[in-house]
N, C-alpha and C positions, 0 to 999 in steps of 0.2 A: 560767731557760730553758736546755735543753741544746742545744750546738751538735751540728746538721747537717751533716756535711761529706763528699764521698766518700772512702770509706774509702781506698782508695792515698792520696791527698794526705793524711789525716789521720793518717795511720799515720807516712809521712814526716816528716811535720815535728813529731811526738811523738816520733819516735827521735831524731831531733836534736835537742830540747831537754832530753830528758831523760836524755842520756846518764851513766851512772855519774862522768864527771869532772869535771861541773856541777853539783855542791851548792853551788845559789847563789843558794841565799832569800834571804840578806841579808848583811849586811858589804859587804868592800871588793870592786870590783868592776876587775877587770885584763884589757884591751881587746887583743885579739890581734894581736903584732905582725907585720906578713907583709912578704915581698920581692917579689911579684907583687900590684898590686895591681887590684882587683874591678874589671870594667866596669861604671858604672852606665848601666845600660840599666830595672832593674828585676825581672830577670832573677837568682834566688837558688838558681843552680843552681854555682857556681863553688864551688871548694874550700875560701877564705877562709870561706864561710860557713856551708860541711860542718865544720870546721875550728873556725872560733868558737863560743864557749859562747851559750848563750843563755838570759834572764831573761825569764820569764815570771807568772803571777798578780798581771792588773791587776784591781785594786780601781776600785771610781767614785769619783769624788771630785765628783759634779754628778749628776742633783740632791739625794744622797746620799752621806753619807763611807762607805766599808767595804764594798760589797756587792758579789757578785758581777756581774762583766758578763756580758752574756748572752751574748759570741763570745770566744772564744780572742785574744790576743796574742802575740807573740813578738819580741823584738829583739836586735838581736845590738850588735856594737861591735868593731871594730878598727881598724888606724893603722900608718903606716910614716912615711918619713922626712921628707915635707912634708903630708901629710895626716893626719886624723881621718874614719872611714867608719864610716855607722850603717847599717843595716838593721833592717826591720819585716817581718811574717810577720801580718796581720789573719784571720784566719780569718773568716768571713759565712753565715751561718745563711740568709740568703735576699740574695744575691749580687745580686739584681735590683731591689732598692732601694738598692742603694749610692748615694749622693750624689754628683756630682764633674761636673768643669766644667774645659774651657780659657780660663782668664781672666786678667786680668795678674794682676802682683804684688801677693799682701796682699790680692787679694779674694775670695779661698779661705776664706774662716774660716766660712762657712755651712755648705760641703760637709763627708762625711766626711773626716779627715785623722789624723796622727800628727805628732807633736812632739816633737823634742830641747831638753830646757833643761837649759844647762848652765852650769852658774856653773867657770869656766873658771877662777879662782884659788881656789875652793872656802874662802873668805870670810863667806858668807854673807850678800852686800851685795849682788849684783846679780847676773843671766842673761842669755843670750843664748837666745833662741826660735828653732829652725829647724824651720816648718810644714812637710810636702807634702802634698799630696791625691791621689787614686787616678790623675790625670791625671799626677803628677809635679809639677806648679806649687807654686810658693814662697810662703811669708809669710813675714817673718821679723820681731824685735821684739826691745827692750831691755828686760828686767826692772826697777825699782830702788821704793825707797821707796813699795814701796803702788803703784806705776805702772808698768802697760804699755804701751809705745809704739812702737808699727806702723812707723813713720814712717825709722826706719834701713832703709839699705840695703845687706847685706852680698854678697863675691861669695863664692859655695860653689855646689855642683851636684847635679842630684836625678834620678828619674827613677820610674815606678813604672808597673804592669801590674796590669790585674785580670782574673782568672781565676774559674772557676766554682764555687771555693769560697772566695772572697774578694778579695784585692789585696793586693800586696806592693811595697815601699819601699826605695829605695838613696841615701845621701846620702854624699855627698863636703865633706867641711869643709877648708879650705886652713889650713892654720896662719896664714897671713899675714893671715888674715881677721879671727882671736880675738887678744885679746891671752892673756897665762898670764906664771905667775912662770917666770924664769930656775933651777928646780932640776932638781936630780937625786936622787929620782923627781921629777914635776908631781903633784900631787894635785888633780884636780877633782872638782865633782860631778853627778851627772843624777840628773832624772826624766822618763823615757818617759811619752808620755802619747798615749792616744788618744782619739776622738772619734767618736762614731756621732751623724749630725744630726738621722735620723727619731724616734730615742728621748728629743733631747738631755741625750749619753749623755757625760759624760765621765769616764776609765778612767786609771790612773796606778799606773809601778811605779817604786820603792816603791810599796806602800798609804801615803795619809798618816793619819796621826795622829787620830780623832775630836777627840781634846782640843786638836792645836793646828791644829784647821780647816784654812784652804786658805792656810798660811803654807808654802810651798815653799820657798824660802831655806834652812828651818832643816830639812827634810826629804828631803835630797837623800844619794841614795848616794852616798860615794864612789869615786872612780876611778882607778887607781893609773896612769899611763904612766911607761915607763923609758926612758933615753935620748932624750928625747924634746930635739931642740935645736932651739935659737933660729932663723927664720928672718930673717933681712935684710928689713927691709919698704921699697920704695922704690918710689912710684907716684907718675905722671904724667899727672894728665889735662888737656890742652887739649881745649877746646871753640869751636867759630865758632855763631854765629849772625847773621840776618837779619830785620828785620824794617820792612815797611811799614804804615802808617796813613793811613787818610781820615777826615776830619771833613767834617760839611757846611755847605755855604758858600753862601748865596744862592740856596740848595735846591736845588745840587750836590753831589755827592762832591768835595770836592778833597785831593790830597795833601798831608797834614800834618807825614808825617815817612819820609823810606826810613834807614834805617841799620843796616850791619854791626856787629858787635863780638865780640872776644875774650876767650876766659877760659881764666886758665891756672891750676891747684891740684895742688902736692906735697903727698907724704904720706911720713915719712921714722920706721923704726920706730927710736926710739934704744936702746931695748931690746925685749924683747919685751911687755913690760908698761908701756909709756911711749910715744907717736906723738905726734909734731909734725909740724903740718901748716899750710901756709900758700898762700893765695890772690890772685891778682889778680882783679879786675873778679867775683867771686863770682857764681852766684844768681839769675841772671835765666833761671832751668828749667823755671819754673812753668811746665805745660804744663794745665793743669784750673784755671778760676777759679773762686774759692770759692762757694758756692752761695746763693742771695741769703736776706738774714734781711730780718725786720723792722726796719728804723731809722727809725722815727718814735717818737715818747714815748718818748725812754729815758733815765733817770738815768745812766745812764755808754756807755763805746763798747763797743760790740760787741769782742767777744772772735774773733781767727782763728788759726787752729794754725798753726805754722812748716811749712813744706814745703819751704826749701830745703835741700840735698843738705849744703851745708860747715857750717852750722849745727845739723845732726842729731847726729852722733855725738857722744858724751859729754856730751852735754844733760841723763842724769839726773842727774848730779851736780851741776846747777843746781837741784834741786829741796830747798826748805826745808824743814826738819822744823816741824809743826803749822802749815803753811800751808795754806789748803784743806781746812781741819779739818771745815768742817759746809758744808751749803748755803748758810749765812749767812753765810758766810765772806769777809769784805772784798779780803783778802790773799791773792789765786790767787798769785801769782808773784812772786819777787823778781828772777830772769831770764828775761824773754821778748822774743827775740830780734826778733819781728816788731819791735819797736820801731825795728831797725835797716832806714832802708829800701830807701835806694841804695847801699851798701855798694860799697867802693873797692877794698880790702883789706880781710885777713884773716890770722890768727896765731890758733894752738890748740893746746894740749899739754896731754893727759890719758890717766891714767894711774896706775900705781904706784910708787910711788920702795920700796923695801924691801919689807917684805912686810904693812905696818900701815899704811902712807902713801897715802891717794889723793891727787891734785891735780888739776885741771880750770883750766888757765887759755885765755881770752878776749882778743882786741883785736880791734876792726876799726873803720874807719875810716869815714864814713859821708858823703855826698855831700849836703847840704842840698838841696832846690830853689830857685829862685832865690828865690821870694818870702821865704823866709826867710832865707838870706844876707843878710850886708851886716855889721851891727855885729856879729854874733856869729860872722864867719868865715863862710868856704863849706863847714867840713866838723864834722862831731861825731864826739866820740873816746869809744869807746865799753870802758875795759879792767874785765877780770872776773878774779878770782882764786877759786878755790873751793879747800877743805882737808878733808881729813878724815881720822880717825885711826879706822882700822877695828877693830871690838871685833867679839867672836863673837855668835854669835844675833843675826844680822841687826841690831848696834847699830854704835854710833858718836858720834864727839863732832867738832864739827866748826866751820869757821868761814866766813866769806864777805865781800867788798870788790865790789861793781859801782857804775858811775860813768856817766855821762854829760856831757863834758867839752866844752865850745863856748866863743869866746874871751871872756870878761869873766863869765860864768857856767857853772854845772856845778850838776848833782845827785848825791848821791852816797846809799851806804847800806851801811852793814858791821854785822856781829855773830858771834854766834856760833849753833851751833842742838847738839840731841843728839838723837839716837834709842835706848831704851835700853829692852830686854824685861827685864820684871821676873817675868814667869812664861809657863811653856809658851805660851800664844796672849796675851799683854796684851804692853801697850808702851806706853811714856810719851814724848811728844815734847814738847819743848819747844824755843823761840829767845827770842833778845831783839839789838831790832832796833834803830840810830841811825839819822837821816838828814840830811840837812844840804843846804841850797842856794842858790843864789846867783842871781839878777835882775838883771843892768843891775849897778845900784853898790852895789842894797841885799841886803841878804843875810836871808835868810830861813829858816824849821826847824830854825832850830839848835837842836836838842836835838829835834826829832821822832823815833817811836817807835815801834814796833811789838812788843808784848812779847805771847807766845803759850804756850801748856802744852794738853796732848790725855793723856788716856790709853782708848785701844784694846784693846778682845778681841774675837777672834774664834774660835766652837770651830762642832763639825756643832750643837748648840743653840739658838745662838745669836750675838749681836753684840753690844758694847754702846760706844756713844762719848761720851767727855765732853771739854769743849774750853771755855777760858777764852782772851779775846781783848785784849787792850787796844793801843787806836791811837788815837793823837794827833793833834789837829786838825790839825797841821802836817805830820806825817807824809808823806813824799814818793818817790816809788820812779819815779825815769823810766825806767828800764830794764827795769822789771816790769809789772804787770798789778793794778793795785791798784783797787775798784771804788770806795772809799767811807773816808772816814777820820774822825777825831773817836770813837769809839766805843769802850765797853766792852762786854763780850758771853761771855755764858756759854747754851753750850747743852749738851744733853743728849739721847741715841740709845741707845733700847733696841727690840731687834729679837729677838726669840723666834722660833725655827724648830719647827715641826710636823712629824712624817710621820705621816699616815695609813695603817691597813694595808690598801691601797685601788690597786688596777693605775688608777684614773683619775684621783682628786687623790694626787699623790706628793708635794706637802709644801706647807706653807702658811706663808706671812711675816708678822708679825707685825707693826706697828710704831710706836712711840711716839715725838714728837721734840717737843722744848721747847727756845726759843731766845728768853732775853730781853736785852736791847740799851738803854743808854741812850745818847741822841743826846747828845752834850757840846754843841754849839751851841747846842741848846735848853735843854740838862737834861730832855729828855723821857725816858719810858721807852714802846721799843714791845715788842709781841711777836709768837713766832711757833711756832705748835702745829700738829701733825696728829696724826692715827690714819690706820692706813691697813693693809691686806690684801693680799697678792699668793696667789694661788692660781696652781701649777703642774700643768697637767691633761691627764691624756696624755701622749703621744708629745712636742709642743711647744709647745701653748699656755698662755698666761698670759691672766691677768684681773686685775686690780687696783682697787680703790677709794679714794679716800682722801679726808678730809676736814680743812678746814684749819680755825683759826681764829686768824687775824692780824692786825695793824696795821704802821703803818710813817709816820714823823715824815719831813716834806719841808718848807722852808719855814720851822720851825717848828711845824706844825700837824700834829696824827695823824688819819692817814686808818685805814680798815675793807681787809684785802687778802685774806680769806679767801676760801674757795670748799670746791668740790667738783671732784675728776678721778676719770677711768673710762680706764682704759688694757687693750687686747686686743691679742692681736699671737698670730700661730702661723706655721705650716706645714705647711698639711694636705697637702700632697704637695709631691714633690724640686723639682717645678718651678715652684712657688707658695707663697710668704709674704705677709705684711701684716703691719702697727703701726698699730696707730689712737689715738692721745690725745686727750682733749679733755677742756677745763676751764672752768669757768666760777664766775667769783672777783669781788670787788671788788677795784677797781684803782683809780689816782692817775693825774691829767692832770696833765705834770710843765711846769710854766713859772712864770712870772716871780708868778702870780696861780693858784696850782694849785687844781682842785677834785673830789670824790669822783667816781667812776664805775662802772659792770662792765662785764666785758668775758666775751665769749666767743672760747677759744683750740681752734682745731681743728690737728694736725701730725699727720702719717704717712706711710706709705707703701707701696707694692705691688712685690714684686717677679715677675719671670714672666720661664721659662728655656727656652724651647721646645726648646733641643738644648743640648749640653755646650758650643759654641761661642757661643749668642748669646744675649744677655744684654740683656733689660727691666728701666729701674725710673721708678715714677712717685713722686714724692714732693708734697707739697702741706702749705703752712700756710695759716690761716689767722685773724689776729685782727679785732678790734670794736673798741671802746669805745663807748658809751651813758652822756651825763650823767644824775646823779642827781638833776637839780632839775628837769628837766623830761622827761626818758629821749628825748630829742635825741641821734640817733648821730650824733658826731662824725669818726668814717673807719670805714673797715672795710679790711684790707688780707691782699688774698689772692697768694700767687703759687704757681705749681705750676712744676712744672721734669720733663721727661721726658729719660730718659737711656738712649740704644740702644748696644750694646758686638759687634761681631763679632769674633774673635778667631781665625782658622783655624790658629793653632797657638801654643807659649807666645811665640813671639818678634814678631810681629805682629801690633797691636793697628788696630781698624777705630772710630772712638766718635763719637758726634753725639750735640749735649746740644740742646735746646729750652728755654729757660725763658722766663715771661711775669708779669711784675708787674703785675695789675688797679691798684691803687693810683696806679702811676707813669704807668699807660696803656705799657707798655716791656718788648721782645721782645728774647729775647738766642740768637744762634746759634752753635753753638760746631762744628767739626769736626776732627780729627784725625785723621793716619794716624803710625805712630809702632812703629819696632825698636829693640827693647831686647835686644841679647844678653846683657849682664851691667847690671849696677849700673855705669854709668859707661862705656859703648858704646852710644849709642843714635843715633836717627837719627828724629826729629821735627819735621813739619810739617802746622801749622792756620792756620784760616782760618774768622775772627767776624764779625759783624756786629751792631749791633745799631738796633731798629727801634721809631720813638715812632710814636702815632698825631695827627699833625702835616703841613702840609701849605705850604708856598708861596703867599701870595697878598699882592699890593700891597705888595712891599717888607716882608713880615713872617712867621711863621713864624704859622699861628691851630690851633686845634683842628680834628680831623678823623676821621672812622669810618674811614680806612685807614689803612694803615701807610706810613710812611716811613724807608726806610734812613739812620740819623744818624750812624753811626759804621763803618769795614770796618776788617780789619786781616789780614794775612798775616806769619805767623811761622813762620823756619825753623832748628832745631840739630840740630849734628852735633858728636858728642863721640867720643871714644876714650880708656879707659884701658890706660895701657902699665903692666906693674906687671914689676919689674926683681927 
């Protein structure tokens, strides 16, 4: 498709990119260094970026490697003596479907946006993501091991304007933000990357590679800066909070608890590629409670992502090689910090020692509740060690130590893992895991296990995963996320990619998975197969089918867990999306006397944006079960949760959540008002409640068709970070 744009503007910003001193298709790429520098306002009229060379011919890289985009790009890059400045130049063939939204941080990833990723020691181990959207608004993310994660929060500054032949991008990066090695030159690297959401269209210069798929790591331009020096990192954030609680008493409100507290957390850069950082009273910021799942029939606890603030950053270096290798995969985590829950203190240093060395290490101190104090102490000692010896092409060889230490017992678990590309898009992971733990007086896992191998490719063709598991009855990881143990397990993932020459289905998934398991407590063997189809259609919808055919040993006995699912989800305009899944499988009722069942699984959700500032989402699951001996439904459990966001500008945020558990008969109210001028300056307070349908009568609490208020609470923080 040829871009439309008015001629002065396109004339413009064709002289500037392609001016004769800019032959800079490819090689290294050297970021302008200026003594004045750009106001980001969004505004790409200033000198530095008449001045700066500029890199243009993005290729797609979604839902197709190689092809042309149907708008123009252009990005620039330069830098002075505390900072790193990008600018983007979008050209828009019809400006009036641009996507974009005033909404907090990291909830821009729908809208159109542009992306700096930059691997900042130029490694080929990990990135730094810096989103903004046509609004200006941020997302930002940590790249590592196959994982994206939203969840950091860096401070850097953005800004961006759209005009009537597209919208234009200005970002400000603080040195003191990134880490980077201590040389002279710094070499890192980037890929520009842009995003059109009505086509879901995604564009990236460099072009990568067909042959090694969407492996960016190892495709990244490099970046040459000169003189570039070390910043001092020294930050200070204290924090106060408040907060009151009511429970109900006699079928009153009474108060259960008022109390203030303090949190104080340094951050101290000892080099510029090495930060230690340590916390008092951590983590109590959670300001959004996690959103309710199903917790009735489940073989293991429910899984929740980390959210708070001191436990985010260099998190992915706590991620194991061929862990989380298939869906069937026992061993999610070997650090997951929710484990820690009241946390006291805190200590953290991660980072690079030389120019091969990572390390990541961990302690923090953790606060029992009372019911569990007493013989095993009031507190759990929680220390992590991670290592790793950085190889090129995105490899590595590397080791690990975490511990859960309380007095008369501990759990512990160390090994080693590797990550190692054996050609253009494949890669072999493997680990091999010990554990060891201790009870009261008797000691127990000694010698438990966890030994793993994966080998991965990925190219625009196709995907293909193979993954070998063994874990030991005893097998023990308290400081991880381990779902299931005793097992041997070999599965297998082949996924074929289609494109049709077809403007309406533009490519089709393919996919085969085989995963078979023997339980060691039984000596049972189960299994677990699908086929299954995605079709991408249009602009942004998907369709998906798949069919299962499984089993699974509980008890000893093998139960039937196959089915069928049907998955649709699009976006037929800016201001309107949906997901709808739904499955319906044989399932297992897990207890002491378990027996066969199906169930039907309904999850989704609606989103709806009436303006750039306010923001709907209705979300809803819903499961069954029905015994098999006599098709007696046993519960059905639905809950929906509606979530309203006003946002009148990026720094103040307006949000009321609703949710309602049918199951529980239990209504949950959530409110917030809440400034965030940076990561780490905010100024937050809500106010919950939540409501059973239960009522007061003759000294007792009985059922009831209304609601009663059983729980309020009021919470308020105020944070400031000082950064020296």
């Amino acid at each position: 498709m040829k871009t439309v744009v008015s001629l002065p503007a396109a004339a413009l910003w064709i002289a500037l990119a392609f001016r004769p001193a800019s032959a800079l298709a490819g090689g290294t790429l050297e970021p302008l260094r200026v003594e004045t520098p750009p106001i980001i306002d969004g505004n790409l009229d200033e000198s530095v970026w008449r001045s700066a060379r500029a890199v243009t011919g993005f290729k797609t890289s979604m839902p197709d490697i190689g092809r042309e985009m149907a708008d123009s790009t252009f990005a620039y890059a330069a830098f002075d003596k505390d900072n790193l400045y990008f600018a983007f130049r979008c050209l828009e063939s019809e400006p009036g479907k641009i996507k974009t939204s005033v909404t907090n941080r990291d909830n821009m990833t729908g809208d159109d946006w542009v992306c700096i990723n930059l691997d900042s020691f130029n490694d080929q181990q990990a990135c730094y993501a810096f989103y903004v959207n046509p609004q200006g608004i941020q997302g930002d993310s940590r790249f590592a091991a196959n994982n994206e994660d939203f969840s950091v929060d860096l401070v850097w500054y953005s800004a961006a304007r759209i005009s009537d032949d597209g919208y234009a991008v200005e970002a400000r990066i603080p040195l003191k933000s990134i880490r980077f090695s201590n040389r002279n030159p710094v070499e890192m690297g980037v890929i520009f990357e842009r995003f059109v959401s009505r086509r879901s269209e995604h564009g990236t210069h460099p072009a990568l590679d067909p042959a090694k798929g969407l492996s960016y790591l190892t495709q990244m331009r490099p970046m040459i800066y000169r003189d570039l020096k070390q910043k001092a990192l020294f930050e200070v954030l204290p924090a106060v909070t408040f907060a009151e609680r009511h429970a109900i008493d006699g079928g009153e409100l009474a108060r259960e608890e008022r109390k203030g507290d303090f949190s104080l957390t340094t951050k101290y850069g000892v080099t510029s590629d090495l930060v230690l950082e340590g916390t008092y009273n951590p983590d109590f910021s959670q300001i959004e409670a996690d959103a309710g799942q199903v917790d009735v029939n489940l073989r293991y606890d429910l899984f929740y992502p980390e959210k708070r603030p001191f436990f985010l950053e260099g998190r992915e270096s706590f991620k194991i090689a061929a862990t989380a290798a298939s869906e069937l995969d026992p061993v999610r985590a070997i650090v997951h910090t929710r484990t820690i829950v009241d946390p006291l203190a805190g200590l953290k240093l991660v980072g690079m020692t030389g120019t091969k060395h990572r390390i990541a290490a961990l302690y923090a101190l953790d606060e029992l509740p009372a019911d569990e104090a007493g013989a095993t102490g009031s507190y759990a000692h929680f220390p992590v060690f991670r290592f790793q010896r950085v190889l090129r092409n995105e490899s590595y060889v590397g080791g690990v130590y975490a511990g859960r230490e309380l007095d008369g017992s501990f759990g512990r678990v160390g090994g080693f893992d590797a990550q190692v590309r054996v050609a253009e898009p494949a890669w072999v992971e493997w680990h091999a895991l010990l554990s060891r733990a201790k009870t009261d007086a008797a000691l127990s896992g000694a010698g438990g296990h966890s030994v793993g191998g994966r080998y991965r490719y990925g190219a625009r063709n196709g995907e293909y995963d193979f993954s070998v598991k063994d874990v030991s009855e005893d097998f023990a990881a308290d400081m991880g996320y381990v779902t299931r143990t005793g097992i041997f397990q070999a599965t297998a993932l082949a996924r074929p990619k289609l494109y049709p020459s077809s403007s309406f289905l533009r490519r089709i998934d393919l996919e085969l998975f085989s995963g078979q398991t023997r339980d060691k407590f039984s000596g049972l063997w189960e299994t677990f197969n699908h086929v299954s189809s995605l079709f991408f259609l249009g602009g942004t919808s998907q369709f998906k089918v798949k069919y299962s055919y499984s089993t699974e040993i509980f008890e000893g006995e093998r139960f039937n867990t196959g089915g069928f699912h049907v998955l649709v989800g699009g976006q037929p305009a800016n201001q309107f999306s949906y997901s709808v899944l739904y499955r319906r499988i044989q399932a297992v009722y897990y207890s002491a006397d378990p027996y066969q069942g199906t169930s039907n699984r309904l999850s989704g959700g609606v989103t709806y944006q009436p303006s750039d500032k306010l923001f709907s989402e209705l979300s809803f699951i819903y499961y069954d079960f029905y015994r098999s001996s006599d098709s007696k439904k046993v519960y059905d459990y639905p809950i929906g949760r509606l979530k309203l966001t006003y946002q009148p500008n990026r720094y103040l945020l307006l949000r009321a959540i609703g949710e309602y558990n049918d199951y529980r008969e239990e209504m949950i109210t959530d409110f917030l008002a809440s400034f965030t001028y940076i990561p780490g300056t905010v100024l937050h307070i809500g106010y919950g409640s939540i409501y059973d349908r239960i009522r007061w009568r003759d000294d007792a609490y009985v059922d009831s068709d209304r609601f009663l208020e059983t729980r309020r609470g009021l919470f308020f923080k105020m944070s400031y970070l000082w950064r020296l």
